[in-house]
MARBA-3410 file (N, C-alpha, C, O; in Angstrom, 1 decimal):
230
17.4,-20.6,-1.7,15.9,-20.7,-1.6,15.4,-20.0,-0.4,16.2,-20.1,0.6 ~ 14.7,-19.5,-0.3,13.7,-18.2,0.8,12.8,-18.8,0.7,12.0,-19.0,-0.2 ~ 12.9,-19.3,2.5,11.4,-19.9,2.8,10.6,-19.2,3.4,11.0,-18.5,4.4 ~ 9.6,-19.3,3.1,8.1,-18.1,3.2,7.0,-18.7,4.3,6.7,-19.9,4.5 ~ 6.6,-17.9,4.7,5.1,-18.5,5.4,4.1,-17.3,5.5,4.5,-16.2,6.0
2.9,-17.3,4.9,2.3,-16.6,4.9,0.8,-16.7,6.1,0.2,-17.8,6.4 ~ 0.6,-15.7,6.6,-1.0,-15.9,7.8,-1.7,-15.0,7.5,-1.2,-13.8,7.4 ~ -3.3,-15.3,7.1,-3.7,-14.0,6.4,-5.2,-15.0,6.6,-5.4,-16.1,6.2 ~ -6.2,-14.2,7.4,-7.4,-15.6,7.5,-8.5,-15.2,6.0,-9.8,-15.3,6.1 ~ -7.9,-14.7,5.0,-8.4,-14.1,3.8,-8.2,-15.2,2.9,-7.1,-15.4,3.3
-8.4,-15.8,2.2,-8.2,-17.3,1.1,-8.0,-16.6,0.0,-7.4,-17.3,-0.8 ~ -8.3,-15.6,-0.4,-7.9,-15.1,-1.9,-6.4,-13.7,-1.5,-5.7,-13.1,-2.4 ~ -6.2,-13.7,-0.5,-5.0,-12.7,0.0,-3.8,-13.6,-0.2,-2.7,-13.5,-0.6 ~ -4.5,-14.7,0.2,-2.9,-15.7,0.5,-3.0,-16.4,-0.7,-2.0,-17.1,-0.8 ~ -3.8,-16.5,-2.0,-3.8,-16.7,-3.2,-3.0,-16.0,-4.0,-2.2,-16.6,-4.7
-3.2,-14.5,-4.1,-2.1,-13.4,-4.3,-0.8,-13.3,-4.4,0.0,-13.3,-5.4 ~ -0.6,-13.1,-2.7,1.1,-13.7,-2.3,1.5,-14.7,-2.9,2.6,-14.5,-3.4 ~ 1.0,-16.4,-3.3,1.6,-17.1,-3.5,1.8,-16.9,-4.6,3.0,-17.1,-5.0 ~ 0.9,-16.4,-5.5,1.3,-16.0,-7.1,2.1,-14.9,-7.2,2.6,-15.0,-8.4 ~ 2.7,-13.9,-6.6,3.5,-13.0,-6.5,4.4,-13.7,-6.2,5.4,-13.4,-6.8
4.4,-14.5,-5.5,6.1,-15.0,-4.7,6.3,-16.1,-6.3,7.3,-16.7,-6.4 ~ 5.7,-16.2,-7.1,5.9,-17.2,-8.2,7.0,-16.5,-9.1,8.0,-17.0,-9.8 ~ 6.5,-15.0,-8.9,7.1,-13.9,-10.3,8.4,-13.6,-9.6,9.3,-13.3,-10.4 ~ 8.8,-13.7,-8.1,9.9,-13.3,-7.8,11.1,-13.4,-8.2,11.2,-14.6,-8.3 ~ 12.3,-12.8,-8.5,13.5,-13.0,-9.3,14.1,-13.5,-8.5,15.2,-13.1,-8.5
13.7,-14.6,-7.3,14.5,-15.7,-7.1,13.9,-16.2,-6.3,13.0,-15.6,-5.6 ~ 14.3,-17.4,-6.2,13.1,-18.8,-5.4,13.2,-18.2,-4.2,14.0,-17.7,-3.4 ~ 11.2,-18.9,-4.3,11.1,-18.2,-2.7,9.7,-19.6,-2.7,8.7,-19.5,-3.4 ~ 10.0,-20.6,-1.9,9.0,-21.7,-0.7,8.1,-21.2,-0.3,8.2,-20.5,0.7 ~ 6.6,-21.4,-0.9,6.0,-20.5,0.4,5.1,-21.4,0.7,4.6,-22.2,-0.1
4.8,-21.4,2.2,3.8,-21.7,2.7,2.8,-21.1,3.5,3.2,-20.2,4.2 ~ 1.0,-21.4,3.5,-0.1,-20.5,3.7,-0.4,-21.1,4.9,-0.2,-22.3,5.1 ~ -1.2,-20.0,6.0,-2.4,-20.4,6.6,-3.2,-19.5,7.0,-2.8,-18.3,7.1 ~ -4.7,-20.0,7.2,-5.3,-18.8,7.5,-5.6,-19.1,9.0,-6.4,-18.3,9.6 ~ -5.1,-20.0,9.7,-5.8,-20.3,10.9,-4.2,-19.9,11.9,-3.2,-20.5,11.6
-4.2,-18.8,13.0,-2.6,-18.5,13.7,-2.0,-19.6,14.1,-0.8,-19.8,13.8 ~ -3.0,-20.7,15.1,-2.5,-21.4,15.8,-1.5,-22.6,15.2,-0.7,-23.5,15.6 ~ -2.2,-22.3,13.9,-1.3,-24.1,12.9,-0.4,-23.2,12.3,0.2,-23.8,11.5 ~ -0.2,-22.2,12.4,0.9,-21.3,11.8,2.0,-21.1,12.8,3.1,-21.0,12.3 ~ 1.8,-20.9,14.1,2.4,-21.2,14.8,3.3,-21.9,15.3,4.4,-21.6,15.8
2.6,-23.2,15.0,2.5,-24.9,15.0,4.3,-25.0,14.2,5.3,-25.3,14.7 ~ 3.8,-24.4,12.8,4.7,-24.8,11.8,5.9,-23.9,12.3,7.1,-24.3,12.4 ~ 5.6,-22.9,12.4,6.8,-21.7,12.4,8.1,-22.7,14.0,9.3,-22.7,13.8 ~ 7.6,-23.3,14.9,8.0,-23.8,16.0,8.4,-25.0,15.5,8.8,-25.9,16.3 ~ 8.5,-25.2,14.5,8.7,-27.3,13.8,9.8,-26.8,12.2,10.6,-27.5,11.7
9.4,-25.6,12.0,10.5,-25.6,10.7,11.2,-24.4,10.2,10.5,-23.4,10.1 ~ 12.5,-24.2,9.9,13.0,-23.0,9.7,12.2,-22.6,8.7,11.7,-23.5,8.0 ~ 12.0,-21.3,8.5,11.3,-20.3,7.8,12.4,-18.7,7.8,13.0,-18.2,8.7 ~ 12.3,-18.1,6.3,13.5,-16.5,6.2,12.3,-15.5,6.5,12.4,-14.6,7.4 ~ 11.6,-15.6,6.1,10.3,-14.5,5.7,9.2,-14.9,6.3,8.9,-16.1,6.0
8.7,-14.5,6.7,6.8,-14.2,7.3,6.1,-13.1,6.8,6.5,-12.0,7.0 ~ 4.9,-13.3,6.1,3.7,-12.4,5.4,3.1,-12.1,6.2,2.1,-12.6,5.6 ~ 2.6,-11.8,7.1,1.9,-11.3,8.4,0.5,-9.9,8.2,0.7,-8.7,8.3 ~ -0.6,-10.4,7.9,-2.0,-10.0,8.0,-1.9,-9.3,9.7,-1.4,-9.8,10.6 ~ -2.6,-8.0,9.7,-2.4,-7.8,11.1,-3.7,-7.8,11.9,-3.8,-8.2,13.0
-5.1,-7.2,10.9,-6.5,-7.6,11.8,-6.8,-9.1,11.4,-7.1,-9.5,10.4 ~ -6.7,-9.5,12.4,-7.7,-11.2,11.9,-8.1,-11.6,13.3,-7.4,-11.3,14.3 ~ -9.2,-12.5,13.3,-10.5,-12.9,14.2,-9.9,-13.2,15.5,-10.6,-12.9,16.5 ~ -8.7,-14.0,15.7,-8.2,-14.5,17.3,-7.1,-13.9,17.4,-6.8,-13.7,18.6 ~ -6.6,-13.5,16.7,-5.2,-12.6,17.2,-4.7,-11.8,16.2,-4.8,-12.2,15.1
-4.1,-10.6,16.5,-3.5,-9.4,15.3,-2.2,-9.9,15.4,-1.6,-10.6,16.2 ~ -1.7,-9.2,14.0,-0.2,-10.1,13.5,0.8,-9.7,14.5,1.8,-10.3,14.7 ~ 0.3,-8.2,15.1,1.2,-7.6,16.4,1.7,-8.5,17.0,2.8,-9.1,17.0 ~ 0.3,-8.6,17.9,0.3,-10.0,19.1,0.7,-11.1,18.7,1.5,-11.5,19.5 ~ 0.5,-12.0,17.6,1.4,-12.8,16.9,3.3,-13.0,16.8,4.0,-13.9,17.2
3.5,-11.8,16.1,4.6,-11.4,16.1,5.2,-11.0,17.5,6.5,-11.0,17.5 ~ 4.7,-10.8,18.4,5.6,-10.4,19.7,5.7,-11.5,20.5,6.4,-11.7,21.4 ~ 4.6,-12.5,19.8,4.9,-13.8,20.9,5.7,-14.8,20.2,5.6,-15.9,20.7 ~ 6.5,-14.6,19.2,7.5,-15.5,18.6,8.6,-15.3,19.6,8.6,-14.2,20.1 ~ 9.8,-16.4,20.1,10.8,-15.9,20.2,11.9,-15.4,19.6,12.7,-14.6,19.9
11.6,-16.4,18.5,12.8,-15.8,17.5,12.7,-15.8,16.2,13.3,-16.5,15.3 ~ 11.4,-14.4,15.9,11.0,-14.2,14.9,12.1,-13.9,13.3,13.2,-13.2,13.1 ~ 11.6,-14.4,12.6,12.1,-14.0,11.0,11.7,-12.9,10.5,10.8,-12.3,11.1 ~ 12.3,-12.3,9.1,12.0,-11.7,8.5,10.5,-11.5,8.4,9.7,-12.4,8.1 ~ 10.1,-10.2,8.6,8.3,-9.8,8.7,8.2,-9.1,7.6,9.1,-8.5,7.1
7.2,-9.1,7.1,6.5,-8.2,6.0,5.1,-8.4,6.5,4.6,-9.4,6.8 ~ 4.6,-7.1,6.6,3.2,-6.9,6.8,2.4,-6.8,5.9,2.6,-6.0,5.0 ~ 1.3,-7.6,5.8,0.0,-7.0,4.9,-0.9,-6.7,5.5,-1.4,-7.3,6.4 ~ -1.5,-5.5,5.0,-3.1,-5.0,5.7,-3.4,-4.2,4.3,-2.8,-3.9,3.3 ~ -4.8,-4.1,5.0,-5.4,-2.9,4.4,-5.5,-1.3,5.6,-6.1,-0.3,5.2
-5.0,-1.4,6.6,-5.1,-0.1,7.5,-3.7,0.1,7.6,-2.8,-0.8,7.6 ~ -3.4,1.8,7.5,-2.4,2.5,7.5,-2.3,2.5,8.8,-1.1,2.1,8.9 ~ -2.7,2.6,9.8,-2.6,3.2,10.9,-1.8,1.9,12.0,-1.8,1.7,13.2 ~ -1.3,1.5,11.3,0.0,0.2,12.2,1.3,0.4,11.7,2.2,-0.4,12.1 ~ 1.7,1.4,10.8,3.0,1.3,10.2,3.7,1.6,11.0,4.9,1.3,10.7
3.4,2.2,12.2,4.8,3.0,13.1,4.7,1.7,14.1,5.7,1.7,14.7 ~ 3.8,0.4,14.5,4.2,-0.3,15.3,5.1,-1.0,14.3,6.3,-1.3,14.6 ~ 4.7,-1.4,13.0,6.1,-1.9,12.0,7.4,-1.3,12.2,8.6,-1.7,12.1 ~ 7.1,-0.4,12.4,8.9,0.5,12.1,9.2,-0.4,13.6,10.0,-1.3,13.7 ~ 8.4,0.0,14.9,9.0,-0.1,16.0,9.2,-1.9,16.2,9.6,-2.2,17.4
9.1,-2.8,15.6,9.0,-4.2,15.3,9.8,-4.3,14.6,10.3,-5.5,14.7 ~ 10.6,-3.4,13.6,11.7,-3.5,12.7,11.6,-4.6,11.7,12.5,-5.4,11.3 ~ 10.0,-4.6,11.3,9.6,-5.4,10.2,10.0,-4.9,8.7,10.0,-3.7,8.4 ~ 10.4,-5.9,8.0,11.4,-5.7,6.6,10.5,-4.5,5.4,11.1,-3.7,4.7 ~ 8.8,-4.6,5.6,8.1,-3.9,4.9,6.7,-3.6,5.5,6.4,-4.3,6.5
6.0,-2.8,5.1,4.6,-2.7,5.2,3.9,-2.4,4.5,3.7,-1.3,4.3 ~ 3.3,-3.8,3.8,2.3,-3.7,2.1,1.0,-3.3,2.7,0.6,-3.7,3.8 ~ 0.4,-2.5,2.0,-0.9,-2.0,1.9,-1.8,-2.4,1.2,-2.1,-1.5,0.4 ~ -2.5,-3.6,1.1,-3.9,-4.3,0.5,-4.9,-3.5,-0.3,-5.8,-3.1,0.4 ~ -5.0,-3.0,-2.0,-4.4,-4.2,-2.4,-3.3,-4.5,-2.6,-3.0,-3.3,-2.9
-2.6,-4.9,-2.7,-0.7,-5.0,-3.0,-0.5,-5.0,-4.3,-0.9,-6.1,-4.8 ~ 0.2,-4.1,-5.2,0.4,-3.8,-6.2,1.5,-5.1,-6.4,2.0,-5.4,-5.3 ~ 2.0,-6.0,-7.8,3.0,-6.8,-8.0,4.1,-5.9,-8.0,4.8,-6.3,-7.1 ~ 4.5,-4.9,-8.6,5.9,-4.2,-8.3,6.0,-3.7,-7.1,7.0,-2.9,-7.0 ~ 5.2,-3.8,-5.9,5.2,-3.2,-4.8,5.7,-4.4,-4.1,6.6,-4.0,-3.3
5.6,-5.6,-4.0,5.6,-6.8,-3.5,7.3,-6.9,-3.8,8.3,-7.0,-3.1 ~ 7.0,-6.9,-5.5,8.4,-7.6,-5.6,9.8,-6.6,-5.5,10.9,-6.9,-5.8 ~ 9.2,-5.2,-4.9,10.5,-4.5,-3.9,10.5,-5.0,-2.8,11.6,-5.3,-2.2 ~ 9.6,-5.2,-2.3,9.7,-5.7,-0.5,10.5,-6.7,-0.7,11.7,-6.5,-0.5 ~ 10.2,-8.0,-1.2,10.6,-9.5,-1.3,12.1,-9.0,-1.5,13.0,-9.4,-0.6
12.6,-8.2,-2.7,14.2,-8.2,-3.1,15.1,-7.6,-2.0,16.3,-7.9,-1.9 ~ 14.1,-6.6,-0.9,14.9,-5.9,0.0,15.2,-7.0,1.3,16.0,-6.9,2.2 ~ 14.2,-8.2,1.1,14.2,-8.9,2.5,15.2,-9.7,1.6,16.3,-9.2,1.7 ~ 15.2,-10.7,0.6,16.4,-11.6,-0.5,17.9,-10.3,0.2,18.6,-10.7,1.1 ~ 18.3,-9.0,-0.2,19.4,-8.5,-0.3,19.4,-8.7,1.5,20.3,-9.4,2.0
18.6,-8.1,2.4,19.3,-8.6,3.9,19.8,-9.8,3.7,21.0,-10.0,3.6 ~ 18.7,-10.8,3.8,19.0,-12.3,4.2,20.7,-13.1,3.7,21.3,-14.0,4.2 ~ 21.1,-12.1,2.3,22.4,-12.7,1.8,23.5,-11.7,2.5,24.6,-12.1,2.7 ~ 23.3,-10.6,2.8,24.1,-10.2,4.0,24.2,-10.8,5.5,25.2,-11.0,6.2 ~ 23.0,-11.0,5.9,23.4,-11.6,7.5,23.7,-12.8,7.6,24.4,-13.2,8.6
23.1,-13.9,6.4,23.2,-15.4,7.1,24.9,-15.8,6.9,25.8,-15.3,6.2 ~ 24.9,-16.4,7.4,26.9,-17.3,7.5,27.6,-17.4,6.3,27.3,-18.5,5.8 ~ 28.1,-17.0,5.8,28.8,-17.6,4.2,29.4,-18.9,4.4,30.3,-19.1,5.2 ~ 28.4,-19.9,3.3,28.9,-21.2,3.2,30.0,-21.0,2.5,30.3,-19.9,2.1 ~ 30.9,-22.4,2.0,32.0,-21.9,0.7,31.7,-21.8,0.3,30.6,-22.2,0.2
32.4,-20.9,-0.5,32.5,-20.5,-2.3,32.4,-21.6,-3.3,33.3,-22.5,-3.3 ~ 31.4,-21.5,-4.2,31.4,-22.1,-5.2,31.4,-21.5,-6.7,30.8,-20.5,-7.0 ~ 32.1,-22.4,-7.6,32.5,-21.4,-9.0,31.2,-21.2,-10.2,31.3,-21.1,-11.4 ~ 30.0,-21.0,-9.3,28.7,-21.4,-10.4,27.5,-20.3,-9.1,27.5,-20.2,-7.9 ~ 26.8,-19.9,-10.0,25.9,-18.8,-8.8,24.3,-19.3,-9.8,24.7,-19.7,-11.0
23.3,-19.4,-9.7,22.0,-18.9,-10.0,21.2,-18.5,-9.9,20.6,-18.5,-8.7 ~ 20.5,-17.7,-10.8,19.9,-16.5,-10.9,18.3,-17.0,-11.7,18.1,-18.1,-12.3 ~ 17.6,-16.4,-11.5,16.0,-15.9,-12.1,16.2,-15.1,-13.4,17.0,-14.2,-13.7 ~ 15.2,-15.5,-14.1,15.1,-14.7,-15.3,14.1,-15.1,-15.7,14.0,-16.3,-15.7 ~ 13.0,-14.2,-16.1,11.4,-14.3,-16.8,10.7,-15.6,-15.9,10.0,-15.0,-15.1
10.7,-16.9,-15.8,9.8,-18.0,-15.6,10.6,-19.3,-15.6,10.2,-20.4,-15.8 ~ 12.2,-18.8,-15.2,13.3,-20.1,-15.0,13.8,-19.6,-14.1,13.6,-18.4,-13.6 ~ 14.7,-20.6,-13.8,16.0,-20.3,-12.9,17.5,-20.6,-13.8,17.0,-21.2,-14.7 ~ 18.2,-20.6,-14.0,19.8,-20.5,-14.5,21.0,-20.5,-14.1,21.6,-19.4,-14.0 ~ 21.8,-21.9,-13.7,22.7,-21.5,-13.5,24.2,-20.9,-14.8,24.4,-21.4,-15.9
24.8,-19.7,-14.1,25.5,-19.3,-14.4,27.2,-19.6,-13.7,27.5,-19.3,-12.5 ~ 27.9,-20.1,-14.6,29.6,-20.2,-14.1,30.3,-19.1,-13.9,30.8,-18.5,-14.9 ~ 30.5,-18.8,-12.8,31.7,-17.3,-12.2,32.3,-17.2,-13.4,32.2,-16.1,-14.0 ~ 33.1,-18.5,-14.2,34.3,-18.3,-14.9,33.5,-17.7,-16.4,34.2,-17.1,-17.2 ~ 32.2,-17.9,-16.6,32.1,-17.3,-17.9,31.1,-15.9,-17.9,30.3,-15.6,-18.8
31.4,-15.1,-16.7,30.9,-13.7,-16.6,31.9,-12.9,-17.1,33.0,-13.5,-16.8 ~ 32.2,-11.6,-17.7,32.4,-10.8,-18.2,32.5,-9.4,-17.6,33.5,-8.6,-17.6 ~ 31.1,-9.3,-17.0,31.2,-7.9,-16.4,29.3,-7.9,-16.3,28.7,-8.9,-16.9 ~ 28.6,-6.8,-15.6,27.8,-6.6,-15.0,27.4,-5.5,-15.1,28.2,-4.6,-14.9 ~ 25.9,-5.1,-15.5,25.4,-3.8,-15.7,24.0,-3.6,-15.3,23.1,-4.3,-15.7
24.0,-2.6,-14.2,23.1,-2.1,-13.4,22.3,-1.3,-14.5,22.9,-0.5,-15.2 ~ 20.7,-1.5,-14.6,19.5,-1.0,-15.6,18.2,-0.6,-14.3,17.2,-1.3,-14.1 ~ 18.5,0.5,-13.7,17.4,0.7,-12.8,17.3,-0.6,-11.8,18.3,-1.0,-11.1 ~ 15.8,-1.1,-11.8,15.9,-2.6,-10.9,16.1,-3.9,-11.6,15.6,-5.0,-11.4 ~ 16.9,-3.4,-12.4,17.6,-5.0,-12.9,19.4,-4.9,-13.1,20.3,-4.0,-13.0
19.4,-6.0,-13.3,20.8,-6.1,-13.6,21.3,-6.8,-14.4,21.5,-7.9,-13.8 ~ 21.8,-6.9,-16.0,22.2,-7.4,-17.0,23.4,-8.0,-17.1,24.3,-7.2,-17.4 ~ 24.0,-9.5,-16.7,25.1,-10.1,-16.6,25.4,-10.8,-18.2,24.7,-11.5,-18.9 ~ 26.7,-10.1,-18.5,27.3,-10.5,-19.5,27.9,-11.4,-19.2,28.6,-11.4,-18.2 ~ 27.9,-12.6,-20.1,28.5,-13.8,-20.6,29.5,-14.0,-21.8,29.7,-13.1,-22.7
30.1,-15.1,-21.7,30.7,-15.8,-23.0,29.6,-16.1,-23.9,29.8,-16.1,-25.1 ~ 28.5,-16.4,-23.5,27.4,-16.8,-24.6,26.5,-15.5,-24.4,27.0,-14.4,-24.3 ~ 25.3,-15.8,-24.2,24.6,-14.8,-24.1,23.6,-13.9,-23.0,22.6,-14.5,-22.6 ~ 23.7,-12.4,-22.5,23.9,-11.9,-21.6,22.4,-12.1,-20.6,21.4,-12.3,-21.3 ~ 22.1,-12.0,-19.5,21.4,-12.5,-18.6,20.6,-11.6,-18.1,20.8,-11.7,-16.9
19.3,-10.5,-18.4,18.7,-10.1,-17.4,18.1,-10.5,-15.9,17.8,-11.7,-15.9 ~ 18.0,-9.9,-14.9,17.2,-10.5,-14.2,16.9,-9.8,-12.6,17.9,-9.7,-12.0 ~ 16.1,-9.5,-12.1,15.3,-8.5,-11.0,16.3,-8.4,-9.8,16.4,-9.2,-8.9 ~ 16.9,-7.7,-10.0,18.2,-7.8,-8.5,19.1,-5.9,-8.7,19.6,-5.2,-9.6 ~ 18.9,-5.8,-7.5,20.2,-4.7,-7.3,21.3,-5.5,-7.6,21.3,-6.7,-7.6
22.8,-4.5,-8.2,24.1,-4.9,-8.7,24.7,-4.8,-7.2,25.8,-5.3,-7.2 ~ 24.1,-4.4,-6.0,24.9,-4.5,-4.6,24.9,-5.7,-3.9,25.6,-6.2,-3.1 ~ 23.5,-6.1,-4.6,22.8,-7.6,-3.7,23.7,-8.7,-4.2,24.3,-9.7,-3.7 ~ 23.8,-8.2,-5.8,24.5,-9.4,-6.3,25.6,-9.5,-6.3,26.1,-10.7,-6.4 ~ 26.5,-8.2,-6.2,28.2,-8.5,-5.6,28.6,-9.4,-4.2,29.4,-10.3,-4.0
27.4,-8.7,-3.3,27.7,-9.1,-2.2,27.7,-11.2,-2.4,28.1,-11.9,-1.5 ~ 27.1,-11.8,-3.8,27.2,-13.1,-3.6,28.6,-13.6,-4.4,29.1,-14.7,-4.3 ~ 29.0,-12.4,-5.3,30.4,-13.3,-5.7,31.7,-12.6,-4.8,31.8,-11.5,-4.4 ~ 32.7,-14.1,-4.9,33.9,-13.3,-4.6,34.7,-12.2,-4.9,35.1,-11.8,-6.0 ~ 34.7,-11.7,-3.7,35.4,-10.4,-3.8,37.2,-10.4,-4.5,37.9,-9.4,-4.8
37.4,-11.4,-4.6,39.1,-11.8,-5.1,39.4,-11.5,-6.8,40.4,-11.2,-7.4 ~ 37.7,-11.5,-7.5,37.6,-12.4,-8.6,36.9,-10.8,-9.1,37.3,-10.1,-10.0 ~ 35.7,-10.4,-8.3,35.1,-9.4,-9.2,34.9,-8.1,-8.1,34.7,-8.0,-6.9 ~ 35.0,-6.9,-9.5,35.3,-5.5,-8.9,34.4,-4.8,-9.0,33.7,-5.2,-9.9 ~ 33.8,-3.3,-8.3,33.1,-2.2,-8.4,33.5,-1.4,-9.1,33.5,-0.3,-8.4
34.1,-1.1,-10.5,34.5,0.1,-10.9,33.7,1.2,-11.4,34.3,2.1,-11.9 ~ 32.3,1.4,-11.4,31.2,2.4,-11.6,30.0,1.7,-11.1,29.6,0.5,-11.2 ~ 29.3,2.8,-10.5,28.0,2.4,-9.6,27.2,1.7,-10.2,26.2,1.3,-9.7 ~ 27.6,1.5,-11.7,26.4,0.5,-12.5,27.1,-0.5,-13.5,26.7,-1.1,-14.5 ~ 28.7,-0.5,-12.7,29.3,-1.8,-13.7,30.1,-2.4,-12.3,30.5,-1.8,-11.3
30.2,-3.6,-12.6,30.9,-4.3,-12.1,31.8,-5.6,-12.7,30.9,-6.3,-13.1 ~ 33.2,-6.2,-12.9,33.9,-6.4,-13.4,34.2,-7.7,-13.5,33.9,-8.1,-12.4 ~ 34.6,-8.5,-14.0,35.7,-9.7,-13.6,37.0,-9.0,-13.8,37.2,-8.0,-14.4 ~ 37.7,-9.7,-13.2,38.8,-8.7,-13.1,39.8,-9.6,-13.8,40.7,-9.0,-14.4 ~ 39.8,-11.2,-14.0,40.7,-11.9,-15.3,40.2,-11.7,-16.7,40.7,-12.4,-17.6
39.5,-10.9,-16.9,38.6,-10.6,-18.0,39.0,-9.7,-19.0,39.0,-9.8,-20.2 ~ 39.5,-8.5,-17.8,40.1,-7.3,-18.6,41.3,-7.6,-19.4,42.3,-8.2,-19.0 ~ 41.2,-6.9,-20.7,42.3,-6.7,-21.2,42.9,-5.9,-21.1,44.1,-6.3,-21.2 ~ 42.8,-4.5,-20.9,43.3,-3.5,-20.6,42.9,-2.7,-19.7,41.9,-3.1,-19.1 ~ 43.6,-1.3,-19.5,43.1,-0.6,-18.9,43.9,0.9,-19.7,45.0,0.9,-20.2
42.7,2.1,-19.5,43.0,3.2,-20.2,43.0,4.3,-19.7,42.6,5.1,-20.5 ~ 43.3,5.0,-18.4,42.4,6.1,-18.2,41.7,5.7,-17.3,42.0,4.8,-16.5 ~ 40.5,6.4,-17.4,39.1,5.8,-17.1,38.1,4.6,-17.5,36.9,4.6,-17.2 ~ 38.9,3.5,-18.2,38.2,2.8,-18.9,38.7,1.7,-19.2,39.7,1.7,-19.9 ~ 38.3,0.6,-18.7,38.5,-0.7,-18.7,37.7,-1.7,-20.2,36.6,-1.9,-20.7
39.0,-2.2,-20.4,38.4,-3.0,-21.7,38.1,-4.3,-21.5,39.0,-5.0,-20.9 ~ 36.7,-5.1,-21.9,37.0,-6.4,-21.9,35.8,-7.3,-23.4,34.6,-7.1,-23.7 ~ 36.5,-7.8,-23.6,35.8,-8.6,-24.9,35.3,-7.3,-25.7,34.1,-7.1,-25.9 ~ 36.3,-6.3,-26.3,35.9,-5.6,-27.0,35.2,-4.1,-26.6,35.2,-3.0,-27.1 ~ 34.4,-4.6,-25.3,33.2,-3.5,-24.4,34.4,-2.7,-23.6,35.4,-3.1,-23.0
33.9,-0.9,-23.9,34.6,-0.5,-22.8,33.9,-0.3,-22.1,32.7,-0.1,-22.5 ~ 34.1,-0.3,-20.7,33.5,0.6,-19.3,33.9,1.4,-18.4,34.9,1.0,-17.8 ~ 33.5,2.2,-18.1,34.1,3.4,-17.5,34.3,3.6,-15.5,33.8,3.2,-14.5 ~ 35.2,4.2,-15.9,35.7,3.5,-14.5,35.7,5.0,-13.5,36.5,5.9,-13.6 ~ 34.4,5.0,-12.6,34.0,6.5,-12.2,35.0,6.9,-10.9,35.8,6.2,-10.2
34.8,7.5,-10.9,36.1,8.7,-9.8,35.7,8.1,-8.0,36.4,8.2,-7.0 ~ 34.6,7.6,-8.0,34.6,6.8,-6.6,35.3,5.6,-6.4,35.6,5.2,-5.3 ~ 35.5,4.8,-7.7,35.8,3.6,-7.4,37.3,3.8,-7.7,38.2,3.3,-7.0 ~ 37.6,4.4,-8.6,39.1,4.5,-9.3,40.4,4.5,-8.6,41.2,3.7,-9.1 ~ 40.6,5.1,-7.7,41.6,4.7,-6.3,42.1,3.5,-6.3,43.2,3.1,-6.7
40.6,2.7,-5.5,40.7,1.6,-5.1,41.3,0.2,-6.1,42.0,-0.8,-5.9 ~ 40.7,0.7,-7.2,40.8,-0.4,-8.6,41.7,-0.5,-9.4,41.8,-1.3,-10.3 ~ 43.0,0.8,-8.9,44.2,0.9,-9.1,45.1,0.5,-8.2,46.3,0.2,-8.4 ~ 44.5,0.5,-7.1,45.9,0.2,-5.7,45.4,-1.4,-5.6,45.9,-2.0,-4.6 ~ 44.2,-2.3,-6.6,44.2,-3.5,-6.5,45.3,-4.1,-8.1,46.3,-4.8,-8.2
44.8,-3.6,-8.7,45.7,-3.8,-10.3,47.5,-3.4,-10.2,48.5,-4.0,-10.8 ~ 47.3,-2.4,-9.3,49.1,-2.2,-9.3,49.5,-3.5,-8.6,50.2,-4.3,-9.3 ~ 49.2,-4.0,-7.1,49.8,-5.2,-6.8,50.0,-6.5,-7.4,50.7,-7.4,-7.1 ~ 48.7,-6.4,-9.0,49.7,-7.5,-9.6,50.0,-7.2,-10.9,49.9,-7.9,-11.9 ~ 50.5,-6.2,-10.7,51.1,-5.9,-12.2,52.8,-5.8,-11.7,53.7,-5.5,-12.6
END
């Protein structure tokens, strides 16, 4: 879960966000304010991954906001003025949305701050079950009944023993959550279980009937793992 806080002294801006963060391909907590100081308040009293950050508003800009945190989170800016994007870059804030905020525009930002946040934070143990977003649920899915994995532009289609799983995620975000022991990269848009396969051919890995092809970047590697236990 990705917890959110949004500051924006607009009541229909932070109406928006919250309904965008609803569509997101994975739970995201959010909480609003339009007032800095109780935003503040909160940000000093509760962990938070992400901050929505409005940058003109009436007692303080999201700048001055943001530079007075000590130990700020994940930023995404909203405005309607272009002319602050280079203090974003120099703030090393995750995005900078432009008002009005398109929904496919939001829900790139949101997936690129989700793909940091599962690279930097601590890896708890491993568990044999992962869940994912799809349309207007959540799902859990069991490691042991994935198949293999297929990258579709900005989605990624997880094959199952039953039946296969769309859902809003890069195939890098989502390797980076399963074990690396268990599943493989063999083409930039497939990824494997590796107790799954039944064979191997060439360039092409068979499993439940499906072949997939096994491209010349990954191929090396996916043989000098397969030879050690064969």
């Amino acid at each position: 879960m990705m917890k959110c806080l949004a500051l924006d002294d607009e009541p229909l801006a932070l109406e928006i966000i919250a309904d965008f963060a609803a569509r997101a391909p994975f739970p995201m907590q959010m909480v609003t304010f339009e007032n800095a100081a109780h935003a503040l308040r909160y940000l000093q009293q509760e962990p938070v991954d992400l901050l929505f950050l409005d940058i003109k508003m009436p007692d303080i800009t999201g700048i001055q906001f943001l530079k007075s945190l000590k130990h700020p989170p994940m930023v995404i800016f909203t405005t309607a003025y272009e002319e602050y994007a280079i203090d974003g870059f120099n703030l090393d804030v995750i995005d900078y949305l432009l008002k009005p905020i398109p929904l496919e525009r939001f829900l790139k930002a949101v997936t690129k701050a989700e793909e940091y946040r599962q690279v930097s934070q601590p890896k708890s143990m491993e568990t044999d079950y992962i869940f994912v977003k799809t349309e207007y649920k959540i799902i859990k899915i069991n490691l042991e009944d994935i198949l293999y994995i297929e990258a579709l532009k900005d989605y990624i289609k997880i094959y199952t023993h039953n039946q296969p799983v769309l859902t809003l995620k890069s195939l890098k975000a989502f390797e980076s959550r399963l074990p690396k022991d268990k599943f493989m990269r063999v083409h930039r848009s497939y990824l494997v279980a590796m107790n799954k396969i039944s064979s191997v051919e060439r360039n092409t890995v068979m499993i439940a009937n499906q072949s997939i092809p096994i491209s010349e970047g990954y191929r090396d590697k996916f043989y000098d793992v397969i030879t050690k236990h064969s």
